[in-house]
C-alpha positions as CSV (number, residue, x, y, z in Angstrom):
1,X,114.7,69.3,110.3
2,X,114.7,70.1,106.6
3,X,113.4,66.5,105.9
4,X,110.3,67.3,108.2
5,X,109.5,70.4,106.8
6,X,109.6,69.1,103.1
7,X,107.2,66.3,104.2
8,X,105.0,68.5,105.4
9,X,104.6,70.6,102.7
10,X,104.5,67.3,100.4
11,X,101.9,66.3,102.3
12,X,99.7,69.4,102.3
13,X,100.1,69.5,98.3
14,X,101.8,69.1,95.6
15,X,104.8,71.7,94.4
16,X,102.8,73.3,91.9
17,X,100.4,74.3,94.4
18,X,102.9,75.7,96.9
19,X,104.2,77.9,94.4
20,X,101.1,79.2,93.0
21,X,100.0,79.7,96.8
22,X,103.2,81.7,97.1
23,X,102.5,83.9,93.8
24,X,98.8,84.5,95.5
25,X,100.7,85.6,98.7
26,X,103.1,87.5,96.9
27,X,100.2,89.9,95.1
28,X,98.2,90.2,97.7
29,X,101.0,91.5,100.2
30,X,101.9,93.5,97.4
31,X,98.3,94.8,97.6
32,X,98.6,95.0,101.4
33,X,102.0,97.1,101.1
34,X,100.6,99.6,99.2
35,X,96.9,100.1,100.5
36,X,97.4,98.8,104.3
37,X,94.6,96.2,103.6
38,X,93.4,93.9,101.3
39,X,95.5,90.9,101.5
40,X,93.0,88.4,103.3
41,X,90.2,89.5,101.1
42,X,92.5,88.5,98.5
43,X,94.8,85.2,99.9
44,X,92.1,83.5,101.2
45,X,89.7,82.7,99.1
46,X,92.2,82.1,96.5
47,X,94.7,79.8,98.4
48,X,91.5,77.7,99.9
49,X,90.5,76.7,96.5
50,X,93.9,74.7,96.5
51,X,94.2,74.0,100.3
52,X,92.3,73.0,103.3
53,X,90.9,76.4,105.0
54,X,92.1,75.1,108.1
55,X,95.2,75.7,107.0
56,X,95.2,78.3,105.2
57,X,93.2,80.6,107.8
58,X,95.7,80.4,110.9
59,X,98.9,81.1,108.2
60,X,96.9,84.7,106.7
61,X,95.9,85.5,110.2
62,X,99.8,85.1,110.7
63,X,101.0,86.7,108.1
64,X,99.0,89.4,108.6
65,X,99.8,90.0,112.2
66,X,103.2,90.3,111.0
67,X,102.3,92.9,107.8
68,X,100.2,95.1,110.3
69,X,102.9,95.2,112.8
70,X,105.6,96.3,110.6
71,X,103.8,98.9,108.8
72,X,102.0,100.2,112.8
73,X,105.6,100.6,114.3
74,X,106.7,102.5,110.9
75,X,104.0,104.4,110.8
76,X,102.9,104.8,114.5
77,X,102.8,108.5,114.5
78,X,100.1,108.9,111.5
79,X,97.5,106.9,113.3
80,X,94.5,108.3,113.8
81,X,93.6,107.1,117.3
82,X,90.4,108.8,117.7
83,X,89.1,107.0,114.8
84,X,90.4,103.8,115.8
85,X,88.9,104.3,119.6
86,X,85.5,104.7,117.9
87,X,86.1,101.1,116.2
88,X,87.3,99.3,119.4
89,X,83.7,98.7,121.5
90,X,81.6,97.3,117.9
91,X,84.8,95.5,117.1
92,X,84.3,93.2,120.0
93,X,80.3,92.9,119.6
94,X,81.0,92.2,116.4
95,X,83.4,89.0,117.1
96,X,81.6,88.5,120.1
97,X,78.0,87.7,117.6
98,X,80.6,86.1,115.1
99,X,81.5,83.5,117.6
100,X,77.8,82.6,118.3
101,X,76.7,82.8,114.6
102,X,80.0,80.8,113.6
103,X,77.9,76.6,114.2
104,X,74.6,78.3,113.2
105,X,74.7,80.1,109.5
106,X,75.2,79.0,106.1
107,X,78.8,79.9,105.2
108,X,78.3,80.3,101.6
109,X,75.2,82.0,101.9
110,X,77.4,84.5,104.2
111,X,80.7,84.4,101.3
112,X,78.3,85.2,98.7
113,X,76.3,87.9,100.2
114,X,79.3,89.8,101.5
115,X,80.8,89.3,97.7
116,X,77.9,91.1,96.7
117,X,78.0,93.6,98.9
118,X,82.2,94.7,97.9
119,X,82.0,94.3,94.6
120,X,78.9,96.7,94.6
121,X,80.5,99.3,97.0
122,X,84.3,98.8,94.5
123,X,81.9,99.5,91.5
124,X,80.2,102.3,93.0
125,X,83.4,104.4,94.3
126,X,84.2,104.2,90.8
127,X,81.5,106.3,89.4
128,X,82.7,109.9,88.7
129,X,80.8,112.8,90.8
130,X,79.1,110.8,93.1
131,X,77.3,112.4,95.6
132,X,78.5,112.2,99.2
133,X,76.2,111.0,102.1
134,X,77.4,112.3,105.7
135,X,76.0,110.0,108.0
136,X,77.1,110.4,112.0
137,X,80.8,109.0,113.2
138,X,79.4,107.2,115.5
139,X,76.7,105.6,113.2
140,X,79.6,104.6,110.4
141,X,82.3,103.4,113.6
142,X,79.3,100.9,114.8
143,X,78.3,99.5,111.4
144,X,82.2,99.6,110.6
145,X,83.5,97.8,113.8
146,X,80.7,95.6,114.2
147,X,80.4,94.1,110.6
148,X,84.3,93.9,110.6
149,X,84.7,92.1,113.6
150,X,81.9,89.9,112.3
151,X,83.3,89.0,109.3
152,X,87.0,88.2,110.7
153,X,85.4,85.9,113.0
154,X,82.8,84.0,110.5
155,X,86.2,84.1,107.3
156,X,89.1,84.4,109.4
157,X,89.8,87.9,108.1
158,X,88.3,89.7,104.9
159,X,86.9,92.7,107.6
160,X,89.3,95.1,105.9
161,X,86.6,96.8,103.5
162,X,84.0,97.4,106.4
163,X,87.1,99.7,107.9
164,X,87.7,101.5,104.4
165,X,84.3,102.3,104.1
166,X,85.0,104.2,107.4
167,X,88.0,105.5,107.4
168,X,87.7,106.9,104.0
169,X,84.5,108.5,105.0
170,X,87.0,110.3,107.8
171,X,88.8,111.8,104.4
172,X,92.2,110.5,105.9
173,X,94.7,111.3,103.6
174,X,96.7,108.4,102.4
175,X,99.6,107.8,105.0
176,X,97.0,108.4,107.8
177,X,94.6,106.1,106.3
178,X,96.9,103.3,105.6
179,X,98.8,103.9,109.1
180,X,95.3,103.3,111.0
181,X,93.5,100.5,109.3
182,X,97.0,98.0,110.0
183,X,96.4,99.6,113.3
184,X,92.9,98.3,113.1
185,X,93.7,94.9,111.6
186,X,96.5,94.0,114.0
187,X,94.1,93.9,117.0
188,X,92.0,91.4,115.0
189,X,94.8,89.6,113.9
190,X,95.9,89.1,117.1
191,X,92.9,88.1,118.8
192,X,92.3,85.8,115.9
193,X,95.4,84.3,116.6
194,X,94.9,83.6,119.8
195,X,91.4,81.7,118.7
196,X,93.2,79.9,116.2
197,X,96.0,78.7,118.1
198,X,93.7,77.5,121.2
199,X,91.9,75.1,118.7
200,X,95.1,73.5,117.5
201,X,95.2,74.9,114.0
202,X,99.2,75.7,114.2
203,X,100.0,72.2,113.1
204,X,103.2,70.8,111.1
205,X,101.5,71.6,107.9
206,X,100.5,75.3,108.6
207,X,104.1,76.0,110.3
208,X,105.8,74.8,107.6
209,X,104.0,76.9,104.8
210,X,104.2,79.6,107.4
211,X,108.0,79.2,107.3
212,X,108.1,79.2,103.6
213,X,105.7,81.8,102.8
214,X,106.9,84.8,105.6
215,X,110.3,85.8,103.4
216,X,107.5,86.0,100.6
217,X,105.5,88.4,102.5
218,X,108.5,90.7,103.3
219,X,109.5,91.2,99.9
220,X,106.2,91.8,98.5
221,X,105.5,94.3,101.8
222,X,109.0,96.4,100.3
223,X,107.3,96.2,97.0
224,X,104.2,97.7,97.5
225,X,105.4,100.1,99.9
226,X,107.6,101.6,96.9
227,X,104.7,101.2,95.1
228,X,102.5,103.2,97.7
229,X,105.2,106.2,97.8
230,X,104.3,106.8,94.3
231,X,101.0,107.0,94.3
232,X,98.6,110.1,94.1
233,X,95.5,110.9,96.3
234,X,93.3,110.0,93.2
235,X,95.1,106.8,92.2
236,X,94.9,105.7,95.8
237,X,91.1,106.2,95.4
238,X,91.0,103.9,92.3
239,X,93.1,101.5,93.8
240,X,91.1,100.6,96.9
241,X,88.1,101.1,94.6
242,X,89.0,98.0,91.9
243,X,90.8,96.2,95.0
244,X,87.7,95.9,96.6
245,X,85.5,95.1,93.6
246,X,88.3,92.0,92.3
247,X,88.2,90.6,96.0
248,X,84.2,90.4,96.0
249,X,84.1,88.4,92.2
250,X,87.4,86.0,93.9
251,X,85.4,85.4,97.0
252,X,82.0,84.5,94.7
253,X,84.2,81.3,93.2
254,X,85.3,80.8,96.8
């Protein structure tokens, strides 16, 4: 059994790569542990550079199924579930219009435009004394839920800043915030999953780096969850902002 498992990670790349796949997984769970989001955004344009994104897709969909269900169950009782009932009917739209648009649309086009559009909204909730537009719930939890469940669909994740921009416009404080959007990005994960695994992407290669790469995730979940207890409101509010800005310049070299 141990044989088979080396050879297939031999024969998805060489060591060197595995272990700088498993430093990217480490600081983006990290990330994850801390915020509730961001590890896809981060992960997976970095780890495709290296590997095939057929493989590398269906084992951050994973991974992140299991992040978002360890953090909902601690944190069930700080959801926000009104929020999250406005998100559920745009969600599926917007996976329902991803599927269509999947065959038909220039995917880098689609990676660089949505690069733009982070690293513009990261650089923006940076600037000091903005003002602050109120725009309808239900206006931001269509916009939200439907370019989310878009993006997971066309990237296989990456939908987590589309729910920030939401939820932090719902002035959730942090625990609540980070309890909802795993909340959020389980469901995807899960129906993602389920896409995945219908097309045969769960082969020996991707269980195998799955297998390796899950006790890397848990300790880098503990570690920014420590690192999340310490933070303030206003360091929070840095923190997503420069998280979201480095995920839009990664996914430009994508």
């Amino acid at each position: 059994m141990f044989s088979a498992f080396a050879e297939a990670l031999t024969g998805l790349a060489p060591p060197a790569v595995i272990a700088g796949c498993a430093l990217v997984v480490f600081f983006a769970y990290m990330l994850r542990g801390a915020t509730g989001f961001g590890a896809g955004v981060v992960a997976i344009p970095l780890m495709a550079l290296a590997l095939p994104l057929t493989v590398v897709i269906p084992v951050v969909t994973t991974l992140g199924i299991a992040a978002s269900l360890g953090q909902s169950v601690q944190e069930f009782r700080h959801v926000d579930w009104r929020a999250l009932r406005g998100l559920a009917l745009p969600s599926v739209i917007g996976v329902s219009l991803g599927l269509w648009l999947f065959a038909a649309l220039d995917q880098r086009l689609l990676v660089r435009a949505f690069a733009a559009f982070i690293i513009v909204y990261g650089l923006w909730s940076l600037t000091p004394r903005r003002p602050r537009v109120k725009l309808p719930e239900r206006v931001l939890a269509a916009a939200a839920g439907g370019s989310g469940g878009l993006v997971a669909t066309l990237f296989g994740g990456m939908a987590g800043p589309f729910y920030v921009i939401y939820l932090k416009a719902l002035e959730l404080d942090k625990r609540r915030f980070r309890a909802s959007i795993s909340s959020v990005l389980l469901c995807l994960g899960l129906v993602r999953a389920g896409g995945y695994g219908s097309l045969g992407f769960f082969d020996g290669r991707a269980l195998a780096l799955l297998l390796l790469l899950s006790p890397v995730m848990v300790v880098a979940m503990l570690a920014g969850d420590r690192w999340h207890a310490r933070l303030d409101q206003a360091k929070f509010e840095r923190v997503i902002a420069v998280l979201l800005a480095a995920s839009g310049v990664a996914l430009l070299f994508k």
